[in-house]
C-alpha positions in Angstrom: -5.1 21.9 15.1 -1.5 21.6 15.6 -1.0 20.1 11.8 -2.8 22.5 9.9 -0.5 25.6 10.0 2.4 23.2 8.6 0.4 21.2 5.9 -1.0 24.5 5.2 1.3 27.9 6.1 -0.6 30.3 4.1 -4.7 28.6 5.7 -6.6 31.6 6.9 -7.0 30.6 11.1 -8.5 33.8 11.7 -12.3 33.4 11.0 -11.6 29.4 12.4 -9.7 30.3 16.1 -12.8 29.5 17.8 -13.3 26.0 16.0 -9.7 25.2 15.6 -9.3 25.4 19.8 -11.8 23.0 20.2 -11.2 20.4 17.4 -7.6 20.4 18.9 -8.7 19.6 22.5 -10.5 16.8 20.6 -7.0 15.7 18.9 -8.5 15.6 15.7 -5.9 15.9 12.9 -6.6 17.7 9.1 -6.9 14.2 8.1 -9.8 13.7 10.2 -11.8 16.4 8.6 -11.1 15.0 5.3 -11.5 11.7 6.1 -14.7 11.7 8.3 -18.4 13.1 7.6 -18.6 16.6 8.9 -21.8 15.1 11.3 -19.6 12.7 13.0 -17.1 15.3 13.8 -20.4 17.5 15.1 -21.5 14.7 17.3 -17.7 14.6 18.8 -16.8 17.9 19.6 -20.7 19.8 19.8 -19.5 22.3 17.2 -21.8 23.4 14.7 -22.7 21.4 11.7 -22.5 24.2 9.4 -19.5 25.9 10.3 -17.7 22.8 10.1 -18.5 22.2 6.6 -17.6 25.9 6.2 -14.1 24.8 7.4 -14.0 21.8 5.4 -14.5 23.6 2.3 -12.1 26.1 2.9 -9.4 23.4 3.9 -10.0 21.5 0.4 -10.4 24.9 -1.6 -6.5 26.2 0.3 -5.6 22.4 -1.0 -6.6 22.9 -4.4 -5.0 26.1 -4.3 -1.4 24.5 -3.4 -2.0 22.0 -6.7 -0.8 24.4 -9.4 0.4 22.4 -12.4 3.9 24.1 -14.1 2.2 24.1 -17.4 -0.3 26.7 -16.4 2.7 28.7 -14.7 4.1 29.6 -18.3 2.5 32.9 -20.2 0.7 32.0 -23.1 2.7 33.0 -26.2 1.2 36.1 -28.6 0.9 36.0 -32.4 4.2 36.6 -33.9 2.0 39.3 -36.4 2.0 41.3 -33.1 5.4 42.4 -32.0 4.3 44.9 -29.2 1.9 41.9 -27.5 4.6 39.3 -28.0 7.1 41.0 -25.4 5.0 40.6 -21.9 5.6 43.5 -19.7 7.6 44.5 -16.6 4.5 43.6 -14.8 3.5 40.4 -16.0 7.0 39.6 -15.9 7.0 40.3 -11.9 3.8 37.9 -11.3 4.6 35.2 -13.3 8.0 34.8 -11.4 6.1 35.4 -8.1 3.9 33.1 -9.1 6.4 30.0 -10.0 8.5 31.0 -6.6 5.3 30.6 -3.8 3.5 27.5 -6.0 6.7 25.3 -7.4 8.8 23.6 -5.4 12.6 23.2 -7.2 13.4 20.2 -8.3 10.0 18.6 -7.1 10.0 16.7 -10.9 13.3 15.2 -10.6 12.6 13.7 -6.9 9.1 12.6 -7.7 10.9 10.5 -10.8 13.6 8.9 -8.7 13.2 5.0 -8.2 14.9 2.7 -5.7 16.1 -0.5 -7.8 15.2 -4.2 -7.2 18.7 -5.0 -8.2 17.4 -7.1 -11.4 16.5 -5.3 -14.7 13.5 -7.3 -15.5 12.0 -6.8 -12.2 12.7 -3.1 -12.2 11.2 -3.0 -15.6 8.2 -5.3 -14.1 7.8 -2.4 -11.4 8.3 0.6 -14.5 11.5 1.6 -13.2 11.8 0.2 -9.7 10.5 1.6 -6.3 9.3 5.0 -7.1 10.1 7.9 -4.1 7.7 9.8 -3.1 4.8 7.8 -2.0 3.7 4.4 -0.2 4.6 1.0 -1.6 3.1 -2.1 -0.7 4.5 -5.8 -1.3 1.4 -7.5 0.1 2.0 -11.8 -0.2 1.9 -15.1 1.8 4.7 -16.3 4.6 7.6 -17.8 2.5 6.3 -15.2 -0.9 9.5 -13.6 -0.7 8.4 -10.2 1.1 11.4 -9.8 3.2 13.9 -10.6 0.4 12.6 -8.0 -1.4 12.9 -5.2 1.3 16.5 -6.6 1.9 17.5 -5.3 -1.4 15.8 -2.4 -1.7 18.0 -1.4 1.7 21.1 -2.3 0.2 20.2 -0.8 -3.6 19.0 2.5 -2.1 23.1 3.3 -1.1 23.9 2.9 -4.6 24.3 5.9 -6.7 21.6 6.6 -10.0 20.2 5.4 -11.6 19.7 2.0 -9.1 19.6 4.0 -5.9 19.8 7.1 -4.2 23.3 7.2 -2.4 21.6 7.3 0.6 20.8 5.3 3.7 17.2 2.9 5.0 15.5 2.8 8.0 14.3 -0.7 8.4 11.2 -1.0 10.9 10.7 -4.6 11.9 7.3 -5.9 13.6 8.0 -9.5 14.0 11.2 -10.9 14.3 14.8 -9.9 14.9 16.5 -8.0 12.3 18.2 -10.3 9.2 21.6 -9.2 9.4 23.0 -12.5 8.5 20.9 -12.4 5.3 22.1 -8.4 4.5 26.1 -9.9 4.8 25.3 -12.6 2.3 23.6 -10.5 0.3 26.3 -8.1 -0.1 28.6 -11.1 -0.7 27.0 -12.6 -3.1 25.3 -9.8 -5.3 28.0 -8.7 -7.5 26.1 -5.1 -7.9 27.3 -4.6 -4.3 30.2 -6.5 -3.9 32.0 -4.9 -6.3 32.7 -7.4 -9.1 31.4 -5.2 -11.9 34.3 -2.7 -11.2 32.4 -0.4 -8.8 34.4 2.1 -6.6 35.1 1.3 -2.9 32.7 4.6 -2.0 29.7 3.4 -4.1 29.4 -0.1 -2.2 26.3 -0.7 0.4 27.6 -1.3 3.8 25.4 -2.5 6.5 26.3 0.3 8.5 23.9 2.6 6.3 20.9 0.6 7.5 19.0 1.7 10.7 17.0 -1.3 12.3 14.5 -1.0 14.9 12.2 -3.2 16.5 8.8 -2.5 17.2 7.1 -5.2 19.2 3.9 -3.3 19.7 1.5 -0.4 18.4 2.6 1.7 21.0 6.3 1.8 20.7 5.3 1.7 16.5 3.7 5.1 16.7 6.3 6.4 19.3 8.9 5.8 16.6 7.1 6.9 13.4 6.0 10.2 14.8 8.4 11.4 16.8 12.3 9.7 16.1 11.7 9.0 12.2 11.1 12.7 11.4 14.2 13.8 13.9 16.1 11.6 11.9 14.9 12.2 8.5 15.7 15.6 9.0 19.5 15.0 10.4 20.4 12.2 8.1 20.7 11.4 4.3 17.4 8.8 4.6 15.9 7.4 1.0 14.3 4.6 2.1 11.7 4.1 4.9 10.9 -0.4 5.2 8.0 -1.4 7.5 7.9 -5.1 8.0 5.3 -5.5 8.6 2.2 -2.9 8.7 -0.3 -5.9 9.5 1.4 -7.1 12.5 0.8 -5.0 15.2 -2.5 -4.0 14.3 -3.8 -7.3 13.9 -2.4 -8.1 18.1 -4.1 -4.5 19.3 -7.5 -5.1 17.4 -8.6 -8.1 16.9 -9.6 -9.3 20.1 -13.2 -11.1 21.7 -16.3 -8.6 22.2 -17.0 -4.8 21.5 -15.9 -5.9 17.9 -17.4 -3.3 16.1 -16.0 -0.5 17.7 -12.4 -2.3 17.7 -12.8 -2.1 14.1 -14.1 1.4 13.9 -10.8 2.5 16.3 -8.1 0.5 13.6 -9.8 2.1 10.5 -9.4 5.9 12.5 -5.9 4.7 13.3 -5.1 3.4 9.9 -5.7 6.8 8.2 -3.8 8.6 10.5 -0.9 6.1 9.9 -1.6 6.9 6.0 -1.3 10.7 6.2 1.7 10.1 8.6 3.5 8.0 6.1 2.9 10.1 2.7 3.8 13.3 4.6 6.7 12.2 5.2 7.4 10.7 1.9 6.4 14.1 -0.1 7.9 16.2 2.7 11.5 14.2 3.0 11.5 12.9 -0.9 11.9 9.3 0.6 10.3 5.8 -0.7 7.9 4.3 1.7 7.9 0.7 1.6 5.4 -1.9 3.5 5.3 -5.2 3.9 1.5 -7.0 4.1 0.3 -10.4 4.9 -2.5 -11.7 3.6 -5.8 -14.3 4.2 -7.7 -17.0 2.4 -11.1 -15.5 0.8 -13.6 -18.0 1.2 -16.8 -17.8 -0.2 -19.9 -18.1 2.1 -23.2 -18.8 1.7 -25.8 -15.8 0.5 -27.0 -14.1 4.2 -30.0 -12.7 3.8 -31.8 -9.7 5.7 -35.5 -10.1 6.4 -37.7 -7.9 7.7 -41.1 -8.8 9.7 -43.4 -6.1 7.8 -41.8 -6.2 4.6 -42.2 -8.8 2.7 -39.3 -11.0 1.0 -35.6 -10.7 2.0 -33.9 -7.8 0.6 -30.6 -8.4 -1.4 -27.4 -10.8 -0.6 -24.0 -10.7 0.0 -21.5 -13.0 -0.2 -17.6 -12.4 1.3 -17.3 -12.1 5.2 -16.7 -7.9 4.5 -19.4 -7.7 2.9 -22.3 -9.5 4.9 -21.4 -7.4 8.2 -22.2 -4.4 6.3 -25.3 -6.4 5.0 -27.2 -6.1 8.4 -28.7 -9.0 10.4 -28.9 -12.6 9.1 -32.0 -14.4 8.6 -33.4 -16.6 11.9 -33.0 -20.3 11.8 -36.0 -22.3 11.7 -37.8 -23.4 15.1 -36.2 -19.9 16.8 -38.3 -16.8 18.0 -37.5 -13.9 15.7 -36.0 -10.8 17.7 -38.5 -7.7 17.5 -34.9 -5.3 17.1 -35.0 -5.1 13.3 -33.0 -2.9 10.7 -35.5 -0.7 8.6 -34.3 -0.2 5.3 -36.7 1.7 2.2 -39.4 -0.4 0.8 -38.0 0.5 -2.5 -34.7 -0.7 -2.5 -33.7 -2.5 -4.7 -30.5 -4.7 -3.9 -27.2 -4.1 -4.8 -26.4 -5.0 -8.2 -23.0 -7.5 -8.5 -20.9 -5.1 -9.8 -21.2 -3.5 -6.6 -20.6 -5.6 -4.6 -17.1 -5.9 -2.4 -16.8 -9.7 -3.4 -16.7 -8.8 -6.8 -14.8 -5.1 -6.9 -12.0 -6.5 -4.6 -10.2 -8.6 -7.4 -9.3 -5.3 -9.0 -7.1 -4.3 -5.8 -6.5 -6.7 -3.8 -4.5 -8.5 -6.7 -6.3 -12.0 -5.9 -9.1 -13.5 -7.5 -8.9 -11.7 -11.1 -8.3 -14.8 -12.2 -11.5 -17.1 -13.3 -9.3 -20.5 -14.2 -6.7 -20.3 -11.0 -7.2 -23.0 -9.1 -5.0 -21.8 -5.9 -7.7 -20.0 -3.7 -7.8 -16.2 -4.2 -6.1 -13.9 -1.2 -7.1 -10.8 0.6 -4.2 -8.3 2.4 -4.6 -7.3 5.8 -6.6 -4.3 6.9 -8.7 -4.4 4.3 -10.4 -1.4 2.1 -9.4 1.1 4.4 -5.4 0.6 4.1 -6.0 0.3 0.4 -7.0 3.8 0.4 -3.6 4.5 2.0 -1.4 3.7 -0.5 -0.4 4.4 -4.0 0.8 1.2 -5.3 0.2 -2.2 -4.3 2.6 -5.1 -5.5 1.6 -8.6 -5.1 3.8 -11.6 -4.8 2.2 -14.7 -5.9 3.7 -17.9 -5.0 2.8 -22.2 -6.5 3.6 -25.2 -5.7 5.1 -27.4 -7.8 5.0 -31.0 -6.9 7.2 -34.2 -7.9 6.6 -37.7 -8.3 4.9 -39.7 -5.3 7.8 -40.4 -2.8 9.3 -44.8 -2.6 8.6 -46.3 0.8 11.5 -48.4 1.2 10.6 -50.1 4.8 7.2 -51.7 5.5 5.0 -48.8 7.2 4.3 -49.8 10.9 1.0 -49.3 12.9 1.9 -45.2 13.4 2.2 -44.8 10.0 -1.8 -45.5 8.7 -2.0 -42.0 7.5 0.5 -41.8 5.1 -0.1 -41.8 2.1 2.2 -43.3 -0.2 0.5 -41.9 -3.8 0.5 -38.4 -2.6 2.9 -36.1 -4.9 5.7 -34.5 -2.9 6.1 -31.0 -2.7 9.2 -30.4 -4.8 9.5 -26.7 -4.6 7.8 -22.9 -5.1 7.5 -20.9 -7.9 6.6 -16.9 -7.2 5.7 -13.9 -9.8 5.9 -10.6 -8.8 2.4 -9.0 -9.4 1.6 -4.8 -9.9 -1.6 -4.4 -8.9 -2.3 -0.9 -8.9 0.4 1.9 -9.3 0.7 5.8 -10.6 3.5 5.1 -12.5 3.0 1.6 -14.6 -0.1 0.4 -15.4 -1.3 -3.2 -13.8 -0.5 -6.6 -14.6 -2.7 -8.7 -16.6 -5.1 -10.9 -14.9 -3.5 -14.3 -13.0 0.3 -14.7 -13.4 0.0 -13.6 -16.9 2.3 -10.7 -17.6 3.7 -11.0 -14.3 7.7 -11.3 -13.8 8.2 -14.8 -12.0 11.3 -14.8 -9.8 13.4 -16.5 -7.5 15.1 -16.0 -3.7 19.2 -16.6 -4.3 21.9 -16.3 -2.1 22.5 -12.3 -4.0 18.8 -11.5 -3.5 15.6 -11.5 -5.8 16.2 -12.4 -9.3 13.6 -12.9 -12.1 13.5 -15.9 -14.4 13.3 -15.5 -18.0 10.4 -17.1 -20.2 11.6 -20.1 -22.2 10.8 -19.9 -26.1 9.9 -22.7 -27.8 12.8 -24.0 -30.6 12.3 -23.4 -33.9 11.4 -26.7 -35.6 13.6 -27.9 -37.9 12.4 -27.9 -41.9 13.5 -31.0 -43.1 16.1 -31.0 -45.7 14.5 -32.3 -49.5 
């Protein structure tokens, strides 16, 4: 495996050679072996089913190993009654410090606390502190959610020195459309964080020259540049910020396409995880903020789908999302149609999934859609489903209204074209977006809906939240 030696330098390869050669020739990665059941990876590359859970366990135990908290790194003080056992000796002196050398990174709790900011104090303190660095971010939302605008600043804010940014320089992937250079210059212009109106020095100021844009039109030339240019250049330049906008994109064009559906899907979730481990090891590795931009789709709710089996009596459970019911096996025949003889067998004691369990009802918690019993816009799902969610460690939702004015005045008569007009419609007057932590390790979650969450707005300087209105005071009246 040619990743295993530099996740883990100090793994054992010696008792593994013979199964390490062949689960390379199979280009299986250490994320593989985590990720997939040991019988799977039997059936691929003919190995032995026990020896490979043999490796497995010795992969996660050489993991664990590598986890040592600081806290258990310090000697446990003595009594002060004791004044020979309070002094630790020459020896224990010796392994402690070994000890802290091989297991502690330096400095690995300052870089892990380092945030990128949003360039507006209430939405950094929405996001508890900003964009954290050292793992995978996700600002999942509909077209015209402000997704981009957000990345936008996040480039610029990472050149800024602490406690807003980094001091260093973005790489900005783009899947979709030309890069928004025209937006970055107004940005700067207009922001007077960057443009210097706050009485910044002429070194601290974000230039667009400190942002590296690609474009990525396909998966191909995607994985070309994340696994073989972004670490060259994460390792030559000052890089603190790493945008993909966005992850759905490509994926969706290489995919989702007619027939052999099932293994299409099967091929996107395998690729999915390897872009995960990609992405946080370079993150941890490089002390940079990952960033990803996400689209999303309606939910809809179907009808219950049923399975039914010939021998067995009644139908056996129900599901109700799209997810859900191709996991839930075939649907019942329609009436006046021969039954196929191919039937799933399932346990005559099964009992059905209880609705807790159930993906339609679990996925409010992190998708960030659907928490919400009395919202009457319909609930969202981001792209790639459960297996990206597993990917990354904090998902930010951006949640956008309508708000609509009065019905719009038809001056002129309306001609013979015109019948479908309505003239009593409300007009869409404009948009109103929150910004929406859904899961994170750093801040806990926002309260279910809109409530709690820090509604913003797209200006000419960037993103910039708008402050709740409190009711006035009512005046006593004077006696």
């Amino acid at each position: 495996m040619t990743d295993l030696v530099r996740i883990l330098p100090r793994f054992p390869v010696a008792p593994f050679a013979a199964l390490l050669s062949t689960i390379e020739q199979h280009a299986l990665t250490t994320a593989d072996l985590l990720a997939l059941h040991p019988a799977d990876v039997a059936k691929q590359t003919h190995l032995s089913l026990l020896d490979l859970k043999r490796l497995v366990a010795a992969i996660q135990a050489s993991l664990s190993d590598d986890l040592v908290p600081e806290k258990l790194l310090v000697p446990l003080a003595a009594p002060q009654s004791d004044d020979a056992a309070a002094a630790p000796s020459d020896t224990q002196q010796d392994e402690v410090r070994e000890t802290t050398t091989q297991n502690v990174v330096p400095e690995r709790h300052e870089l892990s606390t380092a945030v990128i900011s949003t360039l507006d104090d209430d939405l950094d303190a929405a996001l508890g502190g900003g964009v954290p660095v050292g793992c995978i971010t996700e600002f999942a939302g509909e077209s015209g959610a402000g997704k981009t605008q957000v990345l936008l600043s996040l480039c610029l804010a990472v050149q800024l020195p602490p406690p807003r940014g980094l001091r260093k320089q973005a790489v900005y992937i783009s899947t979709e459309s030309s890069p928004a250079t025209q937006r970055l210059a107004q940005m700067l212009a207009s922001n007077p964080i960057l443009n210097g109106a706050r009485g910044e020095a002429e070194q601290d100021r974000p230039s667009l020259d400190n942002i590296l844009i690609t474009l990525t039109p396909d998966l191909e030339s995607q994985e070309h540049i994340l696994e073989y240019q972004v670490p060259v250049l994460l390792s030559r330049q000052s890089i603190g910020l790493l945008v993909i906008d966005s992850v759905a994109a490509n994926y969706r064009a290489e995919f989702e396409r007619q027939g052999s559906r099932g293994s299409n899907m099967a091929a996107r979730s395998a690729e999915l995880v390897r872009l995960g481990s990609l992405l946080r090891d370079l993150a941890r590795r490089h002390d940079i903020a990952v960033v990803a931009a996400n689209q999303v789709a309606d939910r809809f709710s179907l009808p219950p789908v049923t399975r039914t089996l010939p021998s067995r009596g009644p139908p056996v459970g129900t599901q109700e999302t799209p997810l859900a019911s191709r996991s839930a096996g075939p649907a019942a025949p329609l009436a006046g149609t021969p039954s196929s003889p191919l039937r799933f067998s399932f346990p005559e004691d099964e009992p059905p999934a209880p609705p807790a369990l159930r993906l339609d009802h679990q996925q409010r918690w992190f998708t960030g859609w659907g928490d919400d019993p009395h919202a009457f816009d319909p609930p969202k799902t981001p792209s790639l489903g459960l297996v990206w969610s597993t990917q990354i460690a904090c998902r930010v939702a951006l949640v956008k209204r309508p708000v609509y004015g009065r019905p719009r005045r038809v001056a002129a008569p309306l001609e013979a074209d015109d019948d479908d007009v309505d003239v009593n419609a409300p007009t869409l007057k404009s948009w109103r977006r929150w910004m929406k932590v859904v899961f994170a390790p750093h801040v806990g979650a926002s309260r279910p809906g809109v409530e709690g969450s820090a509604e913003f707005e797209v200006t000419a300087g960037g993103v910039r939240a708008i402050k709740a209105k409190t009711p006035k005071a009512r005046e006593q009246p004077v006696p």
